[in-house]
N, C-alpha and C positions, 0 to 999 in steps of 0.2 A: 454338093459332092458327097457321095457316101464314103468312107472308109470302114472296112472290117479288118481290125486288128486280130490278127489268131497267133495263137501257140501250136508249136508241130505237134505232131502224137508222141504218145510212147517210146523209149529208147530204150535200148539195151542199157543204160547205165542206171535209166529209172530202176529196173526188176534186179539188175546186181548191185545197185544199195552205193552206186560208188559218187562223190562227188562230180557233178557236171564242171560248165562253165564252156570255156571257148576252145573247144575241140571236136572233135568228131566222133560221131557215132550213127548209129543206124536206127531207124522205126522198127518195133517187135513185131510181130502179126498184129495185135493184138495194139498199135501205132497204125498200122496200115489200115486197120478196120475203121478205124478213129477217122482216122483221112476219108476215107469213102465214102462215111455215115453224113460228115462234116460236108462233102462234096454234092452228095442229095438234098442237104438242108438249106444252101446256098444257093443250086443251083440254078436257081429266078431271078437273080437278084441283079443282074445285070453288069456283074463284074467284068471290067473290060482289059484288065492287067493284075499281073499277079508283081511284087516287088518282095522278094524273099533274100533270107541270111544265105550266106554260102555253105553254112554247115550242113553236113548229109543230111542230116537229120529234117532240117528246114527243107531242102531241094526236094526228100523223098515225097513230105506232103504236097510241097508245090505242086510235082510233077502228077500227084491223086487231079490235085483240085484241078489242074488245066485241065487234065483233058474231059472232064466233066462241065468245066465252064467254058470252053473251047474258047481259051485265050492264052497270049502270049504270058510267061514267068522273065523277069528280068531281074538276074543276080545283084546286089549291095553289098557291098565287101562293111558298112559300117552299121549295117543290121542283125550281124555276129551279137553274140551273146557278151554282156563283160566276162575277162578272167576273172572272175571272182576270190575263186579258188587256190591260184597261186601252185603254192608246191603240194597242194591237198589234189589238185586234178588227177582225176581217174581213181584214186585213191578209197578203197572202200571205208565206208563212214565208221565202221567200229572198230578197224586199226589206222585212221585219222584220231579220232578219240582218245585212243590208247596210246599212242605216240606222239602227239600235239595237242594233250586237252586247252591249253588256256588260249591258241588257238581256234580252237574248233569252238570254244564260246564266245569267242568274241565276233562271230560269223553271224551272232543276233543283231549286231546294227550291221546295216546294209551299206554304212559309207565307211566301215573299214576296212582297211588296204593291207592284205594279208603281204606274206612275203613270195616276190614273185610274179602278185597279183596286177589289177590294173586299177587305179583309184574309181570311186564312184562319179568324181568330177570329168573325169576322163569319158565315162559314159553316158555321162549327163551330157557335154559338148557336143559330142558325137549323135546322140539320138534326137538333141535340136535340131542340130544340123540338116539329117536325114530327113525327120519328120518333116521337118518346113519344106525342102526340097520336094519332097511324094506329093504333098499337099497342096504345092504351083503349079503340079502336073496338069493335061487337058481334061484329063477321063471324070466323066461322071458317076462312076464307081470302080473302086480298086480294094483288092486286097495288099496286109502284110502280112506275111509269114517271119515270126521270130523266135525271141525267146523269152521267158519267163524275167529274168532279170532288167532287159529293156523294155519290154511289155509292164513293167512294174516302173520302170521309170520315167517313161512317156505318162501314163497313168498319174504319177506323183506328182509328177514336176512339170509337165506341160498341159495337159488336161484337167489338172487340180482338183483331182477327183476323190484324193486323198488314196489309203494305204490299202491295196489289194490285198483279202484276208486269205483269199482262195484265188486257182489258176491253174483249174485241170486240164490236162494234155487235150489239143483242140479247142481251148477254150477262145471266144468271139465277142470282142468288142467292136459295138456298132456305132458308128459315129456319123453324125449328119454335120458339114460343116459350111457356115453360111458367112462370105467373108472370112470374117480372123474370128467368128465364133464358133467353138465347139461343140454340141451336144449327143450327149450319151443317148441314145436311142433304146438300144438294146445289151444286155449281157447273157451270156452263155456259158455257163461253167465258171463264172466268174462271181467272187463275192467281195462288198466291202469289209473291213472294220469298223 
């Protein structure tokens, strides 16, 4: 079985600088192009199902990549991004900073549980869950569409790939999986530590 793990494009909260996490927003142009380019690149590859987050963001790419890979998208409500964020969401980053600095640095480990937010444990269960489930599927090739945050944690904690350094908008992990073993095929816009 293949799997390509992607990240959606570009959002509007990326270019206004404001804190993401599990909310909604939309692909820029300049997201949408991301999708397109992303959807000629793929477009051989025999994807037979697309399994995307419910956030706009994730659907808007979906909806690029279907219709270039002319297959079906089928929504995951537990492919959502973590709240990471907490009371920082939507929040621009330098009156976050100015209003919550010991907050806003404690946001360098990944398993701290802001206020409001959703634990890291909480997304770790969640992304086993999912991932194993995509993965018993019948298809011989499928995409995910998600997000940076579970794209980082599937990566750490189930694929033991260790710590995503990079993870730009569209970016594409390829994964060949044979039985319960994993391997990394390919990366796209994506870098180790």
């Amino acid at each position: 079985m293949k799997i390509f793990i992607i990240r959606h494009g570009e959002t509007t909260s990326d270019v206004e600088n404001k804190y993401g996490g599990d909310y909604d927003d939309h692909l820029t142009e300049k997201g949408i192009a991301q999708a397109k380019e992303l959807a000629e690149k793929i477009a051989n590859r025999g994807i037979e199902i697309i399994f995307s987050s419910p956030r706009i963001r994730a659907k808007e790419t979906s909806d690029i990549l279907k219709e270039k890979l002319n297959c079906k998208v089928q929504i995951i409500d537990d492919l959502r991004e973590r709240n990471a964020y907490g009371i920082l969401t939507g929040m621009e980053k330098n009156e976050a900073k100015s209003k919550f600095p010991e907050m806003v640095n404690s946001l360098s480990d990944y398993k701290y549980t802001i206020d409001g937010g959703a634990s890291y444990e909480h997304l770790l269960e969640r992304a086993k869950n999912t991932f194993e489930e995509i993965c018993n599927s019948s298809h011989n090739a499928l995409a995910v569409i998600s997000h940076s945050g579970l794209i980082r944690c599937i990566a750490r904690d189930i694929l033991k790939s260790g710590e995503l350094k990079d993870l730009a908008d569209c970016a594409v992990i390829e994964l060949e999986k044979n039985d319960l073993v994993f391997e990394i095929i390919k990366m796209d816009g994506v870098s180790l530590r």
